[in-house]
Residue, then its C-alpha position, 0 to 999 in steps of 0.5 A: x687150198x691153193x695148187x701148191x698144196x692141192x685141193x681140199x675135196x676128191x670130188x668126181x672120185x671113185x675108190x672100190x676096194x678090190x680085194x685085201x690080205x690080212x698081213x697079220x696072218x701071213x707074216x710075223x710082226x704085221x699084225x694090224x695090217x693088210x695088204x689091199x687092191x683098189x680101184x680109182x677112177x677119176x673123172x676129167x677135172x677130178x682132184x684125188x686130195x687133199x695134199x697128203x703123205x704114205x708115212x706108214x702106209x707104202x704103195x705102188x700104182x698102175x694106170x689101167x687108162x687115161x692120164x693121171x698127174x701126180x703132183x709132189x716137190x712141186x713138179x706135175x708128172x703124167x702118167x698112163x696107160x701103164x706103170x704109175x708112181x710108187x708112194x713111200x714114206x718120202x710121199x707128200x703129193x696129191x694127183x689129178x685127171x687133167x684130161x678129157x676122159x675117165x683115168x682109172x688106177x689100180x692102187x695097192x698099198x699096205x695098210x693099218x686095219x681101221 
């Protein structure tokens, strides 16, 4: 894939699931679904990609460290340490570690069980 569209791999890149919530048990209507906590590190040069949307699986990031760019609509935006991106059913992006050292998020988004 060319940078408009990211890259095809998420190579030098690690997702832990921290924990998750079983929504059907908790809120009418939400069955299938859970609420999940992960953890992504990703190495300097890493590409979390290929391209691709939140239709249905909405999200919010926080940056424990380093520097993470999302790229979306064309625009690069950095962020880290610290609040990160929400991912809304308007997300189409792919994010990458542009920087010398290990960036790690945490990520919880709502998810359909497998």
């Amino acid at each position: 894939m060319d940078a408009e569209r990211g890259h095809s791999a998420a190579d030098g890149v690690r997702v832990e699931v921290l924990t998750a919530i079983d929504l059907g048990r908790e809120i009418p209507g939400m069955d299938g679904y859970q609420l999940r906590m992960r953890l992504v590190t990703m190495d300097p040069g890493a590409v979390f990609g290929p391209v691709h949307d939140h239709k249905g699986r909405p999200g919010t990031v926080y940056v424990l460290q380093g520097t993470i760019t999302d790229l979306r609509d064309g625009v690069a935006t950095e962020y880290g340490p610290g609040p990160g991106w929400p991912e809304d059913r308007t997300t189409v992006h792919w994010l990458e570690n542009r920087g010398a050292a290990p960036a790690v998020e945490i990520s919880v988004d709502v998810v359909k069980q497998a």
